[in-house]
C-alpha positions in Angstrom: 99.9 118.0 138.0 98.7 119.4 134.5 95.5 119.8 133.8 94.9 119.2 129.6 91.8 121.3 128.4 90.7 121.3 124.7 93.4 119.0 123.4 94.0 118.6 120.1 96.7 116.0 119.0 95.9 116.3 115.2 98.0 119.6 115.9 100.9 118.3 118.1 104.1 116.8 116.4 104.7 114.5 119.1 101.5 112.7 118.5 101.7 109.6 117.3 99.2 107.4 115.1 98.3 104.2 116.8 96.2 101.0 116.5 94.5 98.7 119.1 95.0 94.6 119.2 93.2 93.6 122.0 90.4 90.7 123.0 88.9 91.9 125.9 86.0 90.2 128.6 82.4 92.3 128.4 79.3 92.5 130.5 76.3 95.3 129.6 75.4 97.1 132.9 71.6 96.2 133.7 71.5 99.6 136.3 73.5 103.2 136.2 76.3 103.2 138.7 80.1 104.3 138.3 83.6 101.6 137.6 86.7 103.0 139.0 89.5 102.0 136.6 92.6 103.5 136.8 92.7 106.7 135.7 89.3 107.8 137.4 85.9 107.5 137.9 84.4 106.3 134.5 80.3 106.8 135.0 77.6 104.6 133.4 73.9 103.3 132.4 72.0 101.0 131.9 73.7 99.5 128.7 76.6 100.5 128.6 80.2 98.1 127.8 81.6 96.9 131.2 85.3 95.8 129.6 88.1 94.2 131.5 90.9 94.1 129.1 93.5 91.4 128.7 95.9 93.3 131.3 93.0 92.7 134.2 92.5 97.0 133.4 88.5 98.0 133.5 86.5 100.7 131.7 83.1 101.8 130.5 82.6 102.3 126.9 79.2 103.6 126.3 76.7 101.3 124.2 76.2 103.3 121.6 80.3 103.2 120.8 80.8 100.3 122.2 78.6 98.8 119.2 80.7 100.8 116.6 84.2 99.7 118.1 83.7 96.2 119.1 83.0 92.7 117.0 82.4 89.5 119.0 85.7 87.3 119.3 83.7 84.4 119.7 81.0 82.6 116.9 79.1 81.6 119.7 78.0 85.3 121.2 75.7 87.1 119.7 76.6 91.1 119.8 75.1 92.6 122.2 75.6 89.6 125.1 78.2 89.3 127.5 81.6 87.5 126.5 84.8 88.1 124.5 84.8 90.6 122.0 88.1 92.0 119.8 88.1 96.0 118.8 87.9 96.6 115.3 91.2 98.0 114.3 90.9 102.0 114.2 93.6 104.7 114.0 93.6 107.0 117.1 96.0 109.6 117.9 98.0 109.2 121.1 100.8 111.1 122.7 103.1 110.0 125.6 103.4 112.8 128.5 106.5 113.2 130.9 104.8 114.5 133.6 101.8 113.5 135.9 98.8 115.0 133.9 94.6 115.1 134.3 92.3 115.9 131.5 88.5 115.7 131.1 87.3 112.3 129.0 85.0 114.0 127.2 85.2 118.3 125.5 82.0 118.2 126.9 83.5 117.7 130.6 82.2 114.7 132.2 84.9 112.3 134.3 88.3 113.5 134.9 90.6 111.0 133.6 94.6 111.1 135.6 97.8 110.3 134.3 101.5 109.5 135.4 104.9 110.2 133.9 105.2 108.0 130.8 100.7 107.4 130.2 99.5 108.2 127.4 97.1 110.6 126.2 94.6 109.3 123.6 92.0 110.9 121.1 89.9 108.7 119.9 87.9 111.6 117.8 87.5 115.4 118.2 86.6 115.9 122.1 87.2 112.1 122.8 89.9 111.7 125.2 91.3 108.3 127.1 94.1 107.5 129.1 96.4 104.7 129.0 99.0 103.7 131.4 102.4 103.2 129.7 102.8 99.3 130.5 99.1 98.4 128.9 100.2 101.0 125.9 103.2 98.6 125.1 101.4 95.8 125.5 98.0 96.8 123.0 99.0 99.1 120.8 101.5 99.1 118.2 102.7 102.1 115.7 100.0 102.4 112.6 101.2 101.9 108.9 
């Protein structure tokens, strides 16, 4: 397995500019504790985005990005309580690997995120990674203008 350290996909030429189309299910932790998704261990508190997206996948997304990134998909919740929300559409950088891969979510350290053959590495912002297995990629994400 490869393990990805201070990635930078603004630099690589098989990086790929992508967008997110997604309504996903929310609920705002009310203690710390830890979600296993997929790819790893993804840690959280008191707060924090509890998403299940629309392929049954879970994640945190911390509050504080969570608010920036996410719009409620339905008039009748209010931000901030649990229920549908859509992403609002943002350009990320992603990157498809061949090989099974591991990198830290965050420059700073924090979880360690793993990949198979065919995920995808994404980079939401400088030091911001994700991972996305290849079937949810195809399904969310389409090629941005």
């Amino acid at each position: 397995m490869t393990q990805l350290n201070n990635l930078d996909l603004t630099q690589d030429a098989d990086a790929r500019r992508v967008v997110k189309d997604e309504t996903v299910r929310v609920e705002f932790a009310a203690v710390q504790g830890e979600l296993m998704s997929l790819e790893g261990p993804n840690r959280y508190l008191p707060g924090d985005a509890l998403i299940t997206g629309s392929t049954g996948d879970q994640w945190v997304v911390s509050r504080e990005r969570f608010d920036a990134k996410y719009v409620p998909a339905d008039l009748a919740v209010s931000h901030g309580e649990p229920g549908a929300y859509r992403n609002r559409p943002a350009v990320v950088l992603a990157r498809q690997m061949h090989e099974a891969f591991s990198l830290a979510r965050s420059a700073n350290g924090g979880d360690v995120l793993r990949g198979a053959a065919g995920d995808w590495i994404m980079q939401y912002a400088p030091g911001d990674y994700g991972v996305v297995q290849a079937a949810r990629f195809a399904k969310v994400y389409r090629l941005a203008d």
